[in-house]
matplotlib code that plots the C-alpha trace (Angstrom):
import matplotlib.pyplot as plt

x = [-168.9, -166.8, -167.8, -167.0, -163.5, -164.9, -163.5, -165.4, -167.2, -166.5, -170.5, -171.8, -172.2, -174.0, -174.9, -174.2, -174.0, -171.7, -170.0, -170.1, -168.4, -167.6, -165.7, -162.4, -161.6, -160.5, -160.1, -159.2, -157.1, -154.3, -153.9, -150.9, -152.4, -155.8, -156.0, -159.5, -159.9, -162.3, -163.2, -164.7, -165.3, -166.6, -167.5, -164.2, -161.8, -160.3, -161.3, -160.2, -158.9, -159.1, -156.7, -158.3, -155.5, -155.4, -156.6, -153.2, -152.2, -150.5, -149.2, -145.6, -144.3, -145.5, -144.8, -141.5, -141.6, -142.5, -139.6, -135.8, -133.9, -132.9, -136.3, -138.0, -136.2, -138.1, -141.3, -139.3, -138.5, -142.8, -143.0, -141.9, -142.3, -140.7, -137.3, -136.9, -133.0, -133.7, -135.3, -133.2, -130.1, -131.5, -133.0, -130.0, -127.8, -129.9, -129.6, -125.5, -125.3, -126.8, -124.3, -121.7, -120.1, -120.5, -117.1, -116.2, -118.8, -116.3, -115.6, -116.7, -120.5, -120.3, -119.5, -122.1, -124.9, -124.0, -124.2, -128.2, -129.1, -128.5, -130.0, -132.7, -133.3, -133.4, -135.5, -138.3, -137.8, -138.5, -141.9, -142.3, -142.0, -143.4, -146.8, -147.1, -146.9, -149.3, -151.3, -151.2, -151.4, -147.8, -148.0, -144.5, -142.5, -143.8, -142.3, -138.6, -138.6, -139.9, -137.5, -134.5, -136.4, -136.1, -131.9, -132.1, -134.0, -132.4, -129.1, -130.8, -132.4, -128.5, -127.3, -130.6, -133.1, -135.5, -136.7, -138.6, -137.6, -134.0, -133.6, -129.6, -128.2, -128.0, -127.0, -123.3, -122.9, -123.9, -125.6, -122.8, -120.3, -121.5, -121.8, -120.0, -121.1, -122.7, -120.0, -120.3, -124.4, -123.8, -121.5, -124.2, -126.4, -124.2, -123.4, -127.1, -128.5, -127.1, -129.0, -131.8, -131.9, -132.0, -134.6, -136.8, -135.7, -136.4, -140.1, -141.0, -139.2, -140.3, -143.2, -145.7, -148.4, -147.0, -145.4, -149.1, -150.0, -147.3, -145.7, -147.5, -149.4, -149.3, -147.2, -145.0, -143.5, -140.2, -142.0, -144.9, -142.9, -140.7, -144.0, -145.8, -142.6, -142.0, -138.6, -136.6, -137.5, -140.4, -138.7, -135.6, -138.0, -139.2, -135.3, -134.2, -131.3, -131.5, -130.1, -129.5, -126.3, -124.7, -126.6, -125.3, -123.7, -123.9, -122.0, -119.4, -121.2, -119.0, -116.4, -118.7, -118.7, -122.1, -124.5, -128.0, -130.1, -132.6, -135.5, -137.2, -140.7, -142.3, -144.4, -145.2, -142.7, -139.9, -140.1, -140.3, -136.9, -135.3, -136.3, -134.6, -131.6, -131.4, -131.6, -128.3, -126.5, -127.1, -125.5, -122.7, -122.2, -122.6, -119.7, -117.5, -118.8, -117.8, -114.1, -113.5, -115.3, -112.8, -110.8, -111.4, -112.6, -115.2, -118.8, -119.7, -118.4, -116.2, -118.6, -119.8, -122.2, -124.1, -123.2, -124.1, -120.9, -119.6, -122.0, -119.0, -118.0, -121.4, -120.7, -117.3, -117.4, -119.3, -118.7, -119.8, -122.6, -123.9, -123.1, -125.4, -128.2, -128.1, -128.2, -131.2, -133.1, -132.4, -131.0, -128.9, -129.1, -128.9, -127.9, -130.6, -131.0, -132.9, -131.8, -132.8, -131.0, -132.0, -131.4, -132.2, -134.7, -136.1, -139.1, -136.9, -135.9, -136.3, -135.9, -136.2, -136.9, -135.9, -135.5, -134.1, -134.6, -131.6, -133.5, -133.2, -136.7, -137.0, -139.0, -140.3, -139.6, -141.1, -140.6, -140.6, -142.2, -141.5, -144.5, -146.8, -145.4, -145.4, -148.9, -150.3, -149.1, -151.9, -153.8, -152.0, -151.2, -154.8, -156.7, -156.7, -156.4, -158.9, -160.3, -158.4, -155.0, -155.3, -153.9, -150.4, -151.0, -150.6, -148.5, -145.9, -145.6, -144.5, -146.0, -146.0, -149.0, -147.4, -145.0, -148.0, -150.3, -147.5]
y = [18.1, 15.1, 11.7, 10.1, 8.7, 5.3, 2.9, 3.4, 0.5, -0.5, -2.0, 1.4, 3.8, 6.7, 10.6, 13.1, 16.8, 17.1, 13.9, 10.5, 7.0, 5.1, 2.4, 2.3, -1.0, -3.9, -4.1, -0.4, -0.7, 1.7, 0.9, -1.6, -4.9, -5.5, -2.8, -1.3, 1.7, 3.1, 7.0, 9.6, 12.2, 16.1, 17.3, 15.7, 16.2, 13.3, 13.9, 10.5, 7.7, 3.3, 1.1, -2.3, -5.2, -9.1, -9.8, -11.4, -13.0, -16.3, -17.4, -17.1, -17.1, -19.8, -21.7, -21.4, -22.2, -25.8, -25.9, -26.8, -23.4, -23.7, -24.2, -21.3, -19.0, -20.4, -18.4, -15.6, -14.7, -14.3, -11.8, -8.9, -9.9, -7.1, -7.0, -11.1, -11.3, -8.5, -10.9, -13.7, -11.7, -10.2, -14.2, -15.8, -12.9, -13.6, -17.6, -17.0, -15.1, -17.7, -20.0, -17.9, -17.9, -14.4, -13.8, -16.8, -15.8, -15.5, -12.2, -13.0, -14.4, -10.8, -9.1, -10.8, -10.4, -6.3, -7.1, -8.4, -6.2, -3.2, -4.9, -5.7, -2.0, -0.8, -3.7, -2.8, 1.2, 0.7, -1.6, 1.3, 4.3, 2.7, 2.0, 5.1, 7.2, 5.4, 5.6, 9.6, 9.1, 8.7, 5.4, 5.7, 5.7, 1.9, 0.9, 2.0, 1.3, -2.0, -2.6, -2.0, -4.3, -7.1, -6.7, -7.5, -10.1, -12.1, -11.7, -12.9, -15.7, -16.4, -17.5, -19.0, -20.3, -18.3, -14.7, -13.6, -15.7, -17.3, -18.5, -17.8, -16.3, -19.1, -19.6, -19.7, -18.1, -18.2, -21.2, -21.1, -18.7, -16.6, -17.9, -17.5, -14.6, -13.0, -10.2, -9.4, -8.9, -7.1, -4.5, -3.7, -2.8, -0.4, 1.3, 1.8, 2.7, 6.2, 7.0, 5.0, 7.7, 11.0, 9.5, 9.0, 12.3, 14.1, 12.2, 13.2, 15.8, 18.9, 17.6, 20.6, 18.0, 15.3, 18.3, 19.5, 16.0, 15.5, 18.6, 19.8, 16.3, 13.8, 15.6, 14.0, 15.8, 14.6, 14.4, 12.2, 10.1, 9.0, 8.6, 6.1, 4.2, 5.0, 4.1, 4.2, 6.7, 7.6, 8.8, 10.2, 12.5, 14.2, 14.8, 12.1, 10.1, 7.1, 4.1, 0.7, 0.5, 2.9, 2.7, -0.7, -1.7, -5.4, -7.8, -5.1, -2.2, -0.3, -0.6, 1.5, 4.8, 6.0, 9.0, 8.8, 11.2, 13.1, 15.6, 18.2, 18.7, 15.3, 15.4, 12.6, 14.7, 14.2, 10.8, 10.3, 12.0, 10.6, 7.5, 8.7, 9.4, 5.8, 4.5, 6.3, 5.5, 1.6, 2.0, 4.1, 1.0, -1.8, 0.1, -0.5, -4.2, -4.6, -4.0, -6.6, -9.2, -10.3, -11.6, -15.4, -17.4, -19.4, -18.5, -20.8, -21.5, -24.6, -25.6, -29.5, -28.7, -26.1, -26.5, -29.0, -30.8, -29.6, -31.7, -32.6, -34.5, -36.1, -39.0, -39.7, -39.6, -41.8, -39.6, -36.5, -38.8, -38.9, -35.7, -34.2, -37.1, -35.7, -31.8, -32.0, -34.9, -33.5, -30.3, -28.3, -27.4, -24.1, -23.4, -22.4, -18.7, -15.5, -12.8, -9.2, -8.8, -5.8, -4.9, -1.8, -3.2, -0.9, 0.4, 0.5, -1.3, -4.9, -7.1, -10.6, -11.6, -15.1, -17.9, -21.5, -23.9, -25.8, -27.9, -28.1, -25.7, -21.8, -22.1, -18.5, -16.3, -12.6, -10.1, -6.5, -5.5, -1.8, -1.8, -2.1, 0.3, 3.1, 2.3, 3.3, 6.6, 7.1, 8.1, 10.9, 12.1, 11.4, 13.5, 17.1, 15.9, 15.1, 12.2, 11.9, 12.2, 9.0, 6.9, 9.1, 9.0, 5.4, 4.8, 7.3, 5.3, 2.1, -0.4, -4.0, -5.9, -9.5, -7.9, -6.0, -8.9, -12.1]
z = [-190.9, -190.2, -189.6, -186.0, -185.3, -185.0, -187.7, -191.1, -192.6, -195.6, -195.8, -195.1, -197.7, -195.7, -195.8, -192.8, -193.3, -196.2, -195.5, -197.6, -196.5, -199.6, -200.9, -203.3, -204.2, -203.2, -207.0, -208.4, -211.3, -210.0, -206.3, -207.5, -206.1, -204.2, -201.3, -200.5, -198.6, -197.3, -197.6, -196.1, -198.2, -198.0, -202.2, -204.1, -200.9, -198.8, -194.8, -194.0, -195.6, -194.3, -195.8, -195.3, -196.2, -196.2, -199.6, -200.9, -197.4, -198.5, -195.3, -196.4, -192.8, -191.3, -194.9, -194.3, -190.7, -192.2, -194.8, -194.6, -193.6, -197.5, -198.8, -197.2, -199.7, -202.4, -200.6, -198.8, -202.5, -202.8, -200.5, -202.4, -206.3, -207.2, -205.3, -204.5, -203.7, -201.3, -199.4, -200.2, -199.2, -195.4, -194.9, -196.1, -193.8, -190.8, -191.1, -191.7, -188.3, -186.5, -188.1, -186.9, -190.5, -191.8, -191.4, -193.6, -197.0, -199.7, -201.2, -204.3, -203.5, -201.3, -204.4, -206.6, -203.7, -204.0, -207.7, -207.9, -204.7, -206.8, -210.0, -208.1, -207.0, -210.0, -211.7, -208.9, -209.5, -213.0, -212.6, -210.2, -212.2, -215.5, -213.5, -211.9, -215.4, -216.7, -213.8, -214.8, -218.6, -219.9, -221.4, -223.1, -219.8, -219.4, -222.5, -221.5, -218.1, -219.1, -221.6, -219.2, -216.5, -219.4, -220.3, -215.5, -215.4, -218.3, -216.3, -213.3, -215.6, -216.8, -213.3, -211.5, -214.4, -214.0, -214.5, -211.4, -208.4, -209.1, -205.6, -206.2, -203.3, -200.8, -196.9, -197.2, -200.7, -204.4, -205.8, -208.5, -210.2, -212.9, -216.0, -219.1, -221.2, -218.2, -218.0, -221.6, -220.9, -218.0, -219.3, -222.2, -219.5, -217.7, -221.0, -221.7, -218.5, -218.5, -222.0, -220.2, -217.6, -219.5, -221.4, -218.6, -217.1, -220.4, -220.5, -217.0, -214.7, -216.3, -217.9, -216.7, -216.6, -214.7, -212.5, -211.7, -210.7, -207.8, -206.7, -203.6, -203.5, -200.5, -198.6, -195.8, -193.4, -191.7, -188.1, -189.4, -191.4, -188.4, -186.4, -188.7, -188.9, -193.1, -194.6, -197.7, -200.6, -199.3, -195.9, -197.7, -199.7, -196.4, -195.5, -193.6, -195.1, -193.1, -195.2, -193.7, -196.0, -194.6, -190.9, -190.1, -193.4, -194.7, -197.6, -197.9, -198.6, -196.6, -199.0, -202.3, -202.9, -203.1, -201.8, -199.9, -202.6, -199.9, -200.7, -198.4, -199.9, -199.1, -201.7, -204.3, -206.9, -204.1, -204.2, -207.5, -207.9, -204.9, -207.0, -209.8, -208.3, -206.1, -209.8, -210.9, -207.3, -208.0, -211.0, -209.4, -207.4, -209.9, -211.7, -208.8, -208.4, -211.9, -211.3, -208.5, -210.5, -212.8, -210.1, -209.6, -206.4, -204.7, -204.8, -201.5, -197.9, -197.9, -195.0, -195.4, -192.8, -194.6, -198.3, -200.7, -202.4, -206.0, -208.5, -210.6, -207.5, -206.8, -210.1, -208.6, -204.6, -202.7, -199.8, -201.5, -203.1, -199.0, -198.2, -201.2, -200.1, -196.3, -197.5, -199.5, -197.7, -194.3, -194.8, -191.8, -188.6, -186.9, -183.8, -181.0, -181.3, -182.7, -184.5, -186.3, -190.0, -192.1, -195.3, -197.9, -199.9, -202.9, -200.5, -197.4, -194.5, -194.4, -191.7, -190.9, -187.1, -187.5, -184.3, -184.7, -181.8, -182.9, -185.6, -189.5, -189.9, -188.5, -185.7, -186.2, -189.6, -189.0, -191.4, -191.3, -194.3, -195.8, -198.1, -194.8, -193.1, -195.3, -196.8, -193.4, -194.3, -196.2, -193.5, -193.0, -196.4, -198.1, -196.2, -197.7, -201.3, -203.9, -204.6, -208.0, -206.3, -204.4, -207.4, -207.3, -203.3, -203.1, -206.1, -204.7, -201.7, -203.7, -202.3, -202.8, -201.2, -201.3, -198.6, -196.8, -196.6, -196.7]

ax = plt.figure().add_subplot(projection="3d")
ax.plot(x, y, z, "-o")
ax.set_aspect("equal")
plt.show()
């Protein structure tokens, strides 16, 4: 006997017939940040399932709303922890379309942006997939995805000072060129990724256990995932291979080689090996980027409206000297106007609503954050499943709740 379709309260913990409302969270272990929801439940089945959000909102919109168009990236990179210069990249594309200068982003700094957005996708897949094994018991799993999430974020450490939130892909460009020794880093990685790979392979995709814990679970199908809006892996599993690379490609992606992998189950087991083989396409395309990079050029547009001057020059120009002054104190200004820029972030498509009333701040910075729509799925794929399956329910979903709360 099922509860009434009214919402459930999370307050409540009440008996009707077979039927009990209870509580899970908002600070369960393996729901991969604080989410609550709230459950009704008939013996150890799922009849319906609440996701109550909000309990990481940091008001990063409107933060940035009071920040030079530059600054905001510093908190657009918040958003999603895991994937930062995804957001950087569709903020910083969105702000450059405005400007009207997309055309005139150097080849190079397009090159480089391909270069961490696929880092980056594979970084996130491995915090990813090394939290969701242990989340069913495989504790080694964490120690080599980890350990390949280190070699990225010491290259993204090389060329922004820091680890997590670099802030390196800027309006116009690169906040640099790559430094010295960074090739010789970066080629290590792309010769150990492929043993990587079969390692985690060999761990997990016929492992009977982990096999009885996702095939057949949380189940998707192709006509639900459209209707609650999902995108990304967790769509592509279900048989839809919509990709904003290739949809309305952006920083030259039209120019790689690469395949959209796509699954027909819909089932937690699908997405974890549409995950799998995202993971190997990045690096199918970082093999390309690594070709093109050995030829030389600028990094930023030779725009003194927008960029900052060379710092070599700041010591021995007055002119440059003012110029740097009137860039940070002031910043720039963009034109009156609003636009939509999407990306392919590592959870799916994100996009930044952003509108400038001709002023040096955002006057409105929206996002379109994947994690947030694809946790609401979980209303439709709890329900039907055990209690015990939630964990891989939500954790096959990815989601990242500084995006779904902001």
């Amino acid at each position: 006997m099922s509860l009434s379709t009214t919402p459930l309260t999370p307050e409540v913990v009440s008996l009707e017939g077979n039927s009990m409302v209870l509580s899970m969270g908002p600070q369960h272990p393996s729901t991969h940040g604080v989410l609550q929801l709230v459950l009704e439940i008939e013996g150890e089945s799922v009849v319906r399932a609440d996701p109550e959000i909000g309990y990481l909102h940091t008001g990063i919109e409107k933060t940035a709303e009071n920040l030079f168009w530059s600054q905001a990236q510093t908190v657009i990179e918040r958003m999603d922890y895991l994937a930062p210069e995804s957001n950087s990249l569709c903020y910083v594309l969105g702000v450059e379309r405005l400007l009207g200068i997309t055309d005139r982003i150097p080849k190079r700094a397009e090159r480089i942006r391909v270069l961490f957005s696929e880092l980056t996708r594979i970084a996130s897949h491995c915090v990813w997939l090394g939290t969701h094994s242990l989340d069913l018991g495989a504790m080694s799993v964490f120690f080599y995805t980890f350990d390949l999430r280190e070699n990225i974020l010491d290259l993204q450490e090389a060329v922004g000072g820091a680890r997590m939130h670099p802030n390196y892909l800027r309006v116009g460009g690169c906040n640099g060129d790559l430094p010295e020794g960074f090739l010789d880093k970066f080629d290590t990685l792309l010769q150990k990724f492929p043993g990587r790979m079969r390692d985690l392979r060999g761990l997990l995709q016929a492992n009977p256990i982990f096999q009885d814990r996702t095939i057949g679970i949380a189940r998707l199908s192709l006509e639900d995932a459209i209707s609650w809006g999902v995108t990304g892996p967790s769509l592509r599993a279900s048989g839809l291979a919509y990709d904003v690379r290739r949809a309305f490609p952006y920083t030259g992606y039209e120019g790689y080689e690469f395949d959209v992998p796509t699954r027909t189950e819909g089932d937690a087991y699908a997405r974890f090996l549409v995950r799998l083989d995202e993971m190997e396409q990045a690096h199918r395309i970082l093999t390309q980027v690594r070709t093109q990079l050995e030829e030389p050029g600028p990094v930023m547009i030779a725009d003194t409206k927008v960029a900052a001057p060379p710092k070599e020059t700041i010591a021995l120009s007055m002119e440059a000297l003012i110029h740097h002054f009137k860039i940070v104190s002031e910043g720039f200004r963009v034109p009156p106007g609003d636009v939509y820029q999407a990306v392919e972030s590592p959870r799916g498509e994100l996009g930044y609503y952003i509108v400038s009333d001709g002023g040096n701040r955002p006057y409105r910075v929206r996002t379109r954050p994947p994690s947030l729509y694809n946790l609401q799925a979980i209303k439709g794929i709890a329900p039907g499943n055990l209690i015990a399956d939630l964990v891989v329910s939500i954790g096959s979903l990815d989601p990242v709740f500084g995006e779904v709360d902001r």
